[in-house]
C-alpha positions, 0 to 999 in steps of 0.5 A: 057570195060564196062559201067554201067548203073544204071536202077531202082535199077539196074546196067546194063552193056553196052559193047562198041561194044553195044554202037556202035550198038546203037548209030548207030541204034538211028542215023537211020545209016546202018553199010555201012553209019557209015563205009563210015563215018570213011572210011572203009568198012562195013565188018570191021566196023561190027568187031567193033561192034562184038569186033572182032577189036578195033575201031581206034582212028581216027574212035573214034573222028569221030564217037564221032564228028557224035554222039554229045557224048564224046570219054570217052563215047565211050569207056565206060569210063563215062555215061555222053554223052556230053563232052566238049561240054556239059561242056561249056554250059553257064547254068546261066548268069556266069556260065557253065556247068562244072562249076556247076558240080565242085561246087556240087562236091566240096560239102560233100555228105550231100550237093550233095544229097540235090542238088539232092533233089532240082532238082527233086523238081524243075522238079516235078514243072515245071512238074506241071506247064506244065501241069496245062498250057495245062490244060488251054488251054482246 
């Protein structure tokens, strides 16, 4: 399986065995740290990351658990790392976050995109307020 990444126009396509390997490199872990993690030994957690043996599913929930990523994540299912953590964010005062992403999904495409807009909008500003602080400070 495989998960798309979408970059400049561009779809790009991760393997899982990829996302292993990068995962455990952005943690700073070598193969040895992660097996000893889900209890095997570096030479068969190097398979999973070859491809040459499937990660078990209780080495799935652990190493999901270490990332702070979801098991779908993992498996190459979605793009989106947080999970159920993530989903459960409060992001307002009577809201999570998965709240959120169900209202704009219950939106029409029209109203999807002009969410989108008003995010990018609404960072290009907090963008220039930072900068225009900092600029203060000088």
């Amino acid at each position: 399986m495989v998960l798309l990444i979408h970059l400049n126009g561009v779809y790009l396509m991760k393997t899982i065995q990829e996302l292993l390997r990068d995962l455990r490199e952005d943690n700073d872990l070598k193969q040895s740290d992660v097996a000893d993690l889900i209890g095997t030994t570096q030479q068969q957690y190097s398979k999973y990351e070859t491809g040459e043996s499937e990660l078990p599913l209780r080495a799935l929930a652990v190493l999901a658990d270490r990332y702070n990523v979801s098991a779908d994540y993992l498996m190459g299912r979605t793009m989106c790392k947080e999970g159920i953590t993530g989903l459960n964010i409060i992001v307002s005062a009577d809201k999570t976050s998965g709240e959120v992403i169900s209202v704009i999904l219950s939106l029409d495409v029209a109203g999807r995109d002009a969410v989108l807009d008003y995010i990018a909008m609404r960072k290009m500003k907090e963008a220039c307020d930072k900068k225009e602080k900092a600029d203060k400070r000088q």
